[in-house]
Legacy VTK file of the C-alpha trace (Angstrom):
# vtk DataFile Version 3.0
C-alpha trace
ASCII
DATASET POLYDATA
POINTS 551 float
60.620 55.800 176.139
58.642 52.780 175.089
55.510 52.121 173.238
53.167 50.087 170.623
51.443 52.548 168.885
48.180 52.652 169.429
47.606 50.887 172.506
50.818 51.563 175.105
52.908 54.194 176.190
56.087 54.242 179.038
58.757 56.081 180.318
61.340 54.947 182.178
63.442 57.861 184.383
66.828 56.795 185.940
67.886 59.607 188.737
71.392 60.524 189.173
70.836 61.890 192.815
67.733 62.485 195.097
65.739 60.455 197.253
64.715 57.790 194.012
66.275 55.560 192.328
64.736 55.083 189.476
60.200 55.178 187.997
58.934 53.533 185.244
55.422 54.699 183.930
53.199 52.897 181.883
50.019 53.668 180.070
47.859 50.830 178.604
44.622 51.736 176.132
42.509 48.648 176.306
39.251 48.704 174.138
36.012 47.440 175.820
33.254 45.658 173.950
30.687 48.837 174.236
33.169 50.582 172.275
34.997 52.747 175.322
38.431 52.576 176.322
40.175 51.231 179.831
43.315 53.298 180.755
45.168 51.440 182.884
47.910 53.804 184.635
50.933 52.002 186.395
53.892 53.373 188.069
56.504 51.694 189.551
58.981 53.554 192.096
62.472 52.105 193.597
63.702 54.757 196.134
67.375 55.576 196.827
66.820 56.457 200.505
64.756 56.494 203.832
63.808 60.113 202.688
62.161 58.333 199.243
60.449 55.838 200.629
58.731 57.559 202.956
57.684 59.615 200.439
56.360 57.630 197.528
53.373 56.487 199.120
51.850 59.887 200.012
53.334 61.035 196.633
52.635 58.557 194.431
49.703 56.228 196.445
47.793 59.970 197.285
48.836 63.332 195.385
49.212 61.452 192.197
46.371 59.061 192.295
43.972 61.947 193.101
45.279 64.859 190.329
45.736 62.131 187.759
42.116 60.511 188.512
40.798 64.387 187.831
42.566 65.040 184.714
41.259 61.213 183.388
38.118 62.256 184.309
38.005 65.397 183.029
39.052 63.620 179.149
36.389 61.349 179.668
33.770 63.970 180.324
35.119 65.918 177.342
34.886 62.840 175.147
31.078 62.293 176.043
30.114 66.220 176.183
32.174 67.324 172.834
33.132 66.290 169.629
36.129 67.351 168.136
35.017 70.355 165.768
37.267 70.236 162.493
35.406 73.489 161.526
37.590 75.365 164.009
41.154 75.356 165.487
41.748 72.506 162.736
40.653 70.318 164.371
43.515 70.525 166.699
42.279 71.595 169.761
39.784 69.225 171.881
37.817 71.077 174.396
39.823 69.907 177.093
39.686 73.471 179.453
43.082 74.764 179.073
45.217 78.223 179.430
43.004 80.742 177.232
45.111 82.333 174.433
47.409 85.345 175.016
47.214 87.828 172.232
50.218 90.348 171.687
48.809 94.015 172.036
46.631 95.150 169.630
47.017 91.439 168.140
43.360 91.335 167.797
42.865 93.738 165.252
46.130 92.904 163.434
44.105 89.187 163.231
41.152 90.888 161.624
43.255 93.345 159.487
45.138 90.092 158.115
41.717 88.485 158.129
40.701 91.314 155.870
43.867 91.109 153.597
43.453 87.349 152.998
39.706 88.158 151.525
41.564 90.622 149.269
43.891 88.359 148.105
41.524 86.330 146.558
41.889 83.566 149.059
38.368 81.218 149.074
36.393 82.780 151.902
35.672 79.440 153.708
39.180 78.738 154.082
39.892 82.043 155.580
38.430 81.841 158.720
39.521 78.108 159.604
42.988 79.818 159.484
42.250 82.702 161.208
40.475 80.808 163.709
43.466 78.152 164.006
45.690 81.499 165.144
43.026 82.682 167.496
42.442 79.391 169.075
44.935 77.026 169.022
47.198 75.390 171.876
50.745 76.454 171.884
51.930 73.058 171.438
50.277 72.645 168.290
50.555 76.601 166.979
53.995 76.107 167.092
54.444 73.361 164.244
51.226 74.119 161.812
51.455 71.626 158.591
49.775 72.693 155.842
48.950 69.341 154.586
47.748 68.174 157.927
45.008 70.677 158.204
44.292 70.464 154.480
43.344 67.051 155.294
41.434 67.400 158.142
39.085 70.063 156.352
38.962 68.104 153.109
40.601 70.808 151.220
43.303 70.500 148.383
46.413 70.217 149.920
47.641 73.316 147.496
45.349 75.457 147.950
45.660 75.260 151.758
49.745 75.324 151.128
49.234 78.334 149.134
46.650 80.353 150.933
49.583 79.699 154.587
52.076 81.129 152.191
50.126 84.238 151.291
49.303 84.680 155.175
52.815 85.387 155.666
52.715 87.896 153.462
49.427 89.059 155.086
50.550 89.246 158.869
48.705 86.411 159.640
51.997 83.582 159.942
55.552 83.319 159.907
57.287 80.129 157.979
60.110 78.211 159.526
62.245 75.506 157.682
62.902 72.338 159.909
65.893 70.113 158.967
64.927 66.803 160.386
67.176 64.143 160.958
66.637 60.793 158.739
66.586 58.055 161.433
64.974 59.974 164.448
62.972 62.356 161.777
63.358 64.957 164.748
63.910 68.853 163.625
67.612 69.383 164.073
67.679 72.569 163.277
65.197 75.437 162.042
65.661 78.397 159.836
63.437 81.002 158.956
64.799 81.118 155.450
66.801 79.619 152.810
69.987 80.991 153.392
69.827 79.526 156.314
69.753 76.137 155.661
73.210 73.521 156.051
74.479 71.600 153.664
75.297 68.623 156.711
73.486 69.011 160.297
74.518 66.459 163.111
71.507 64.781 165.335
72.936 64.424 169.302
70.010 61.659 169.626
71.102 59.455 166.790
74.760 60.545 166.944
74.866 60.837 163.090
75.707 63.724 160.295
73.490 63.660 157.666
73.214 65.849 154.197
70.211 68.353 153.935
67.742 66.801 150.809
65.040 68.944 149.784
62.451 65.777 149.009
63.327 63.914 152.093
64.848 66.055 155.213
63.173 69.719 155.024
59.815 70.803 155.715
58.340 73.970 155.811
55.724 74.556 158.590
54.055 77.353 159.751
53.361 79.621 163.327
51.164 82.145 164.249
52.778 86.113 163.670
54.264 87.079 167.219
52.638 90.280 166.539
49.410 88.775 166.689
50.529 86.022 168.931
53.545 85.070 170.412
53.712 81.290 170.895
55.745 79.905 174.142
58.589 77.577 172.199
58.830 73.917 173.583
59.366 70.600 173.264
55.921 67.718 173.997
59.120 65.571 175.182
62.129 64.653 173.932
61.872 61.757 171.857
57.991 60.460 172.350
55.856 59.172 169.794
54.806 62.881 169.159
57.965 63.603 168.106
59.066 60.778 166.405
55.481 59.919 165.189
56.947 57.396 161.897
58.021 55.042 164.826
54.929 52.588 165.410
57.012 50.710 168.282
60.013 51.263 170.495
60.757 48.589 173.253
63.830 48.904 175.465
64.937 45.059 176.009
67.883 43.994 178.763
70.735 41.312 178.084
68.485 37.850 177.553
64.959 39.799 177.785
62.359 38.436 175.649
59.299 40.320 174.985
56.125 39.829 172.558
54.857 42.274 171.169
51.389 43.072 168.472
51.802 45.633 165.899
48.886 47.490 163.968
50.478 47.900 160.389
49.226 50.152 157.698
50.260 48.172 154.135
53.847 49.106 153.444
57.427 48.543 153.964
59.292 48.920 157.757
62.415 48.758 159.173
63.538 47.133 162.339
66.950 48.830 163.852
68.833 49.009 166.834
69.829 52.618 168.495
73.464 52.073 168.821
74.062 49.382 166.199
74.498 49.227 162.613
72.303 47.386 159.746
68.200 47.087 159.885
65.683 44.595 159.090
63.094 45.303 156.516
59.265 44.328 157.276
57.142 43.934 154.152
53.463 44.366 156.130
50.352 42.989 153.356
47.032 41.664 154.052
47.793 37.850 154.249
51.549 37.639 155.584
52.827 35.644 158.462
51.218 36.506 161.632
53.899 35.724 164.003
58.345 36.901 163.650
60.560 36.004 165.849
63.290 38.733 165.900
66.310 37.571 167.705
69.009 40.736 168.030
72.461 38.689 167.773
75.985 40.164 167.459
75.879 39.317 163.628
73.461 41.242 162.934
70.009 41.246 161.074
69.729 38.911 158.152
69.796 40.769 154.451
66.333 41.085 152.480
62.812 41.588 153.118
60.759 39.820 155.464
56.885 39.330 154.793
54.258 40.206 158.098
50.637 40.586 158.460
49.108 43.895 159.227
48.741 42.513 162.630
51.857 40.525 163.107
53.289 39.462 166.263
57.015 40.129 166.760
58.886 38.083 169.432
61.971 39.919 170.539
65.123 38.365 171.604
68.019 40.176 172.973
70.960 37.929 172.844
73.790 40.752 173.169
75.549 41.775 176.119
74.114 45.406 176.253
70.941 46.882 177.118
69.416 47.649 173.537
66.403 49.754 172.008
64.202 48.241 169.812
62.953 50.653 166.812
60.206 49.943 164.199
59.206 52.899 162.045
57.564 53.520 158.365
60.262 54.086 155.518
58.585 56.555 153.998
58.259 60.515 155.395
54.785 61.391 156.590
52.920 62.579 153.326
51.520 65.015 155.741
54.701 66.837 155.300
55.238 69.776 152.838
58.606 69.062 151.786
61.324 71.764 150.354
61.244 69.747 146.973
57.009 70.757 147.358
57.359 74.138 148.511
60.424 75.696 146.030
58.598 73.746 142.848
55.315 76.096 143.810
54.756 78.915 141.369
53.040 80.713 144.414
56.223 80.908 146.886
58.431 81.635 143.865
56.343 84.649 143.222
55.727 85.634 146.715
59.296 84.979 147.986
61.688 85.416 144.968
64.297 86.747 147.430
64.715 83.225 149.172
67.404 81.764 148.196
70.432 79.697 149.274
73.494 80.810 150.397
76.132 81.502 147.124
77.835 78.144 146.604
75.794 75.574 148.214
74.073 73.395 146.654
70.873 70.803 147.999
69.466 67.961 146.006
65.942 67.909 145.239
65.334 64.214 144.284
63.392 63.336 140.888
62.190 66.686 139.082
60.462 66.576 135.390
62.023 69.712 133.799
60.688 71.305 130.352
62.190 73.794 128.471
60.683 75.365 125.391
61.422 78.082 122.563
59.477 79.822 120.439
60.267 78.594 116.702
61.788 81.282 114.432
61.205 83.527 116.463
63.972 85.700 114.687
61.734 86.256 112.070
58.946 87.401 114.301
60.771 90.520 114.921
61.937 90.812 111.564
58.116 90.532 110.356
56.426 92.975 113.036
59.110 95.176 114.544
61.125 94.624 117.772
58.257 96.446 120.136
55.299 94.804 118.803
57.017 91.683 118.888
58.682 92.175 122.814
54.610 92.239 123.176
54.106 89.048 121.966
56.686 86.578 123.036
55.485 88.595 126.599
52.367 87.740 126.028
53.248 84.336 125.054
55.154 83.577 128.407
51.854 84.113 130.146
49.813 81.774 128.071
52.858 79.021 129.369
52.637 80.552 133.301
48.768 79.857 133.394
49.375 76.027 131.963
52.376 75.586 134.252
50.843 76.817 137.436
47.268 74.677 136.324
49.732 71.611 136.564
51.104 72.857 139.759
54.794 73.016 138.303
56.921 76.566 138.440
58.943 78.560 135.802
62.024 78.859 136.541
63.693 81.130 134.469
62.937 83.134 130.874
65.836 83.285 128.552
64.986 85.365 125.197
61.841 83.657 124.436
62.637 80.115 125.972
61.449 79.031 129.290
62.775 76.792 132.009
60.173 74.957 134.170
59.817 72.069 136.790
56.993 69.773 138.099
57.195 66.898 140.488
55.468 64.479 138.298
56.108 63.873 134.753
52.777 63.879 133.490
51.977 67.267 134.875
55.291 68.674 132.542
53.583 67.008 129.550
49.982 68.270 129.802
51.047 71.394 130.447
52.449 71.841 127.528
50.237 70.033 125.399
47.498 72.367 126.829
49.861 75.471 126.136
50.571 74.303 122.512
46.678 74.208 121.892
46.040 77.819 123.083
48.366 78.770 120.764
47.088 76.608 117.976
43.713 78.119 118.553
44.415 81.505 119.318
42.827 84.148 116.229
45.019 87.171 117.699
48.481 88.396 117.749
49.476 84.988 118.748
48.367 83.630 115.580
50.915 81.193 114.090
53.389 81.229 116.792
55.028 77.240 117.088
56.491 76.395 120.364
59.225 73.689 120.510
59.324 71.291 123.482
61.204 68.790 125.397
61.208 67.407 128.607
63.395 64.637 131.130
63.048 63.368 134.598
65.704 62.694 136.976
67.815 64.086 140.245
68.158 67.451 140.035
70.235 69.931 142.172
69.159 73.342 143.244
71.720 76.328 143.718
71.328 79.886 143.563
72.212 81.964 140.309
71.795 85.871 139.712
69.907 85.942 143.429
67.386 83.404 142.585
66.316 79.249 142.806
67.384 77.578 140.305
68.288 73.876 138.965
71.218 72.591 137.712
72.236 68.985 136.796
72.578 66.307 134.013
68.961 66.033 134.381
68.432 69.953 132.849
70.973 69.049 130.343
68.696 66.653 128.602
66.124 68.392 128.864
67.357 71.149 127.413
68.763 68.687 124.494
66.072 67.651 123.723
63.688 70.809 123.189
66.830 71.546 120.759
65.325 68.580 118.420
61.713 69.756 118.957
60.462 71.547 114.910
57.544 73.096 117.070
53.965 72.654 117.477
55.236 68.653 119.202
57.138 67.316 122.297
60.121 65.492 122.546
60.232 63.476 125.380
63.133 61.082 127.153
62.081 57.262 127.653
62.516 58.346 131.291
58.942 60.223 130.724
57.655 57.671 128.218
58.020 54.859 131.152
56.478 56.991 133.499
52.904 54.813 134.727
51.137 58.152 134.211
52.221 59.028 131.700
51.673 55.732 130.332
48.053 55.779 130.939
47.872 59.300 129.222
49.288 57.648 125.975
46.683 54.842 126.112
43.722 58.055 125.700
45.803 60.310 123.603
44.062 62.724 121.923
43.366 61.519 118.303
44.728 64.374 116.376
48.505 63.605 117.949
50.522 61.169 117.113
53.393 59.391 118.861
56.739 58.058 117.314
59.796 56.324 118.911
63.252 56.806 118.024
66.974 56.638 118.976
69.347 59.504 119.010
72.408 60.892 120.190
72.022 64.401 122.340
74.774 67.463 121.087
77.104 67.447 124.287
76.982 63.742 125.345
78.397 62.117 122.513
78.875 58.245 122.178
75.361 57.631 124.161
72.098 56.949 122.498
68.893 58.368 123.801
66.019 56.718 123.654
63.328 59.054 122.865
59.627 59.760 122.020
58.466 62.556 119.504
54.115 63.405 120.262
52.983 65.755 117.416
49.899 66.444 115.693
49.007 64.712 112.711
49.117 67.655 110.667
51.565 70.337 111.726
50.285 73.706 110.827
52.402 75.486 108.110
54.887 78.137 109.374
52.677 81.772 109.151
LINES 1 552
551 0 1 2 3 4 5 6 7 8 9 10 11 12 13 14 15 16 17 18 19 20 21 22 23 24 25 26 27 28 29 30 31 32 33 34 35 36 37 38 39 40 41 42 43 44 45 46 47 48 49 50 51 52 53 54 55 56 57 58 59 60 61 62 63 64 65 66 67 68 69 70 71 72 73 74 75 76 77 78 79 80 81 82 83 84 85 86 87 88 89 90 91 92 93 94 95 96 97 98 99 100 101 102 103 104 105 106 107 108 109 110 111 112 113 114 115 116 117 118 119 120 121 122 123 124 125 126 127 128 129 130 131 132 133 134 135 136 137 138 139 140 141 142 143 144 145 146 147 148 149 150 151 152 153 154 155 156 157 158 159 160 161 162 163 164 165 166 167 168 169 170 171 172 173 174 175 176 177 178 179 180 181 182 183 184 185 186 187 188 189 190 191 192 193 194 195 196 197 198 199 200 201 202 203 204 205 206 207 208 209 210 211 212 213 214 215 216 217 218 219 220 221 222 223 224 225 226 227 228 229 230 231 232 233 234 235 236 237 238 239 240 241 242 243 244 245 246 247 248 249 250 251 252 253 254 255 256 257 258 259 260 261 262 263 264 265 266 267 268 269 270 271 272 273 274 275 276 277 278 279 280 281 282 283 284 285 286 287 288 289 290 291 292 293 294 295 296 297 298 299 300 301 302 303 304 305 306 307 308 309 310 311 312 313 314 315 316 317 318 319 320 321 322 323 324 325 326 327 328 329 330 331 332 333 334 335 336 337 338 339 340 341 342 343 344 345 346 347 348 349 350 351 352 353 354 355 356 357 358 359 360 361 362 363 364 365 366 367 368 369 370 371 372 373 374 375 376 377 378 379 380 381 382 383 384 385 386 387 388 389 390 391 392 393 394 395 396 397 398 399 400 401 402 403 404 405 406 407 408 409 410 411 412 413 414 415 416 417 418 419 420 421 422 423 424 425 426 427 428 429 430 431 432 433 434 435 436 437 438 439 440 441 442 443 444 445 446 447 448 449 450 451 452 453 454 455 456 457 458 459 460 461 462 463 464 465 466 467 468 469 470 471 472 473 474 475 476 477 478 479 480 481 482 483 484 485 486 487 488 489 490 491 492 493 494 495 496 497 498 499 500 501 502 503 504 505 506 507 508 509 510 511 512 513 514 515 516 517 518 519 520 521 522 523 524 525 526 527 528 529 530 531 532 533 534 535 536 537 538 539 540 541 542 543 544 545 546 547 548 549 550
């Protein structure tokens, strides 16, 4: 397979028996001044035998040329009759006439029952039917691989709230979820599990020839399919390794021994990588507004030269293939598709923990997560709480307390954990989220007038790797990174925050200490934590300006 994204697309087939040899396709996309495009189709044919070339001009000069003119023709009609409606089938489905949908019996009414149960949910009743709809009228091809993010997107919704309201459609009839383990280089699903337990520590790729370990923030996403009793989906591949499967790779050129090839690149801002398929090291591309337009990339037996190199957004790269193989150029993005609701996303949502609080990972194993802010707090003396008002009234409470810190947790799109006695464990991705949170949960309690009157709530939060395993049946964290954190609520005297310098240094979190609110204050300090003696912590201490007395 070759092509420049946007503007070219080829495959070239090698037969091992038959009447050809070998056929390479191309497809060029060349704009026009009126604003239309020019497909130009080629194929080129080498048969193997009298039988093949007799054939290829009937097949290839007639049959082809005339099905292939009707199915151009019929896009360009579609183009000029239709707009794409993102209203409907997200915006997934052109109007292209194609196989209706094939609903399982009585599928129909299960979609309107599930319809129904989304409503009741309390899912917003304009994103209900674009979901609904995407089930009833989607292609198989895309129904099979639904991304929350991507259709969140294309309607202009929170990515969340779209994220959440596919979750609760599984729970509803409406969708099944599927965990894809994709493959680092190639970024191609190796394998797919519909749940937790299912997922390997190390998969293997056949295409890139390569084990890899299973990361929650870089090689699993969750997507989503229709329910088969509503609709069963025919499973299959667009093609093996095309740019719709591999769509990070923006260019992929297949160059001979001595073959020399230009080609022009249409760069978003960010960083690349040039690699070969079967050889070791890469080449880093730095694309900005203002870099060199033209590279010469020679691929030499050496290797690629170490560090960065600066292009334009439009750069030129002259290819050079001075080894002694047959070699396939590859330049991708560095960074996983955004559009891609990660496992690190998914198992930090307050939503799927309450929804699926059986999903877990098998006993033992354990998957990294990448960069997690965790917060725990505890309730201070809360001994004498039930000494004061009695073990029931005070149960009631601390309860009742643990929901005040649910609602600011979920507001900041984090998840708790775990509660232990009146202490809870939470996580967030970002590290400003953990701190409003509790900042906001610390007020409510400041203000409240009722029987949470004069509670204090201790705090402390750190960012870093975490690792998730499974304990008592469900998620949870474990790691150096919890350690801290834990540390560090132990200094918290309640009604404040004690933070690491990891969250101090945090550019949002940053900007949230430039407007802090005036009745908190902030002060620096150095400590060590109880457990990791002989290492000083640098740490931050945000409390108000005058701490309530005790009640």
């Amino acid at each position: 397979f070759e092509w420049v994204e946007p503007s070219c697309f080829g495959v070239i087939r090698t037969y091992r028996s038959g009447p050809l040899l070998s056929m390479r396709v191309r497809v060029d996309l060349l704009p026009l001044p009126d604003g239309g495009t020019r497909l130009q189709y080629d194929v080129a044919v080498t048969a193997r035998n009298a039988l093949g070339w007799t054939a290829i001009p009937i097949q290839i000069g007639w049959l082809s040329f005339r099905d292939f003119t009707r199915v151009f023709r019929a896009y360009d009609k579609s183009t000029h009759d239709h707009t794409t409606d993102a209203s409907t089938a997200g915006g997934l489905v052109t109007r292209i006439p194609s196989t209706p949908v094939k609903f399982a019996r009585g599928g129909r009414r299960r979609l309107q029952a599930a319809q129904n149960a989304l409503l009741t949910e309390g899912i917003d009743a304009d994103l209900v039917p674009r979901l609904t709809d995407v089930v009833a009228t989607c292609d198989d091809l895309s129904a099979h691989q639904l991304r929350p993010y991507e259709l969140a997107d294309i309607w202009g919704i929170p990515r969340r709230q779209v994220l959440e309201a596919c979750l609760v459609a599984t729970r509803c009839g409406l969708l099944e979820f599927e965990w894809h383990l994709l493959c680092p280089l190639c970024r191609g699903a190796k394998a797919r599990t519909p749940s937790l337990g299912g997922v390997e520590p190390v998969v293997h790729c056949d295409t890139c020839n390569i084990d890899f370990e299973v990361n929650f923030e870089r090689s699993v996403e969750l997507t989503f399919h229709p329910d088969p009793a509503i609709r069963a989906i025919v499973r299959g591949e667009y093609c093996i390794a095309g740019p719709r499967v591999t769509p990070h790779v923006v260019a992929q050129q297949l160059l001979a021994p001595g073959d020399n090839r230009t080609i022009q690149l249409n760069l978003e801002p960010g960083s690349y990588r040039v690699r070969l398929l079967n050889e070791r090291g890469v080449r880093i591309l730095r694309a900005a507004a203002g870099g060199p337009d033209d590279i010469a990339l020679p691929m030499r037996a050496v290797g690629w030269p170490e560090g960065e190199l600066d292009v334009s957004l439009t750069p030129k790269l002259h290819l050079l293939n001075k080894l002694g193989a047959e070699q396939l150029v590859i330049v991708e993005r560095q960074t996983l598709s955004d559009q891609a609701a990660t496992g690190a996303d998914v198992i930090g949502l307050q939503k799927f923990r309450d929804l699926f609080a059986a999903e877990a990972l098998r006993p033992g194993e354990r998957i990294s997560v990448g960069n997690l802010a965790v917060l725990f707090t505890d309730l201070y003396g809360s001994t004498q709480i039930y000494s004061n008002i009695g073990d029931a009234t005070a149960f009631g409470v601390v309860m009742s307390h643990f929901d005040v810190l649910r609602d600011a947790v979920n507001q900041e799109d984090g998840a708790v954990i775990k509660t232990m006695g009146d202490s809870v464990m939470a996580v967030f991705r970002h590290p400003v989220q953990a701190l409003r949170a509790v900042l906001a949960a610390q007020e409510q309690l400041a203000g409240d007038k009722g029987e949470l009157s004069g509670l204090r709530l201790k705090a402390g939060i750190h960012w870093g790797p975490c690792i998730s395993v499974t304990l008592n049946g469900s998620l949870d964290y474990f790691g150096t990174t919890v350690n801290v954190a834990a540390r560090l609520q132990g200094l918290s005297e309640g009604d404040d925050v004690v933070v690491s310098d990891a969250i101090c240094n945090d550019p949002e979190v940053v900007d949230f200490l430039e407007d802090l609110p005036a009745h908190l204050q902030i002060d620096h300090l150095e400590t060590e934590l109880r457990g990791f003696d002989g290492t000083s912590f640098a740490i931050a201490r945000l409390a108000s300006k005058q701490k309530r007395c005790t009640a």
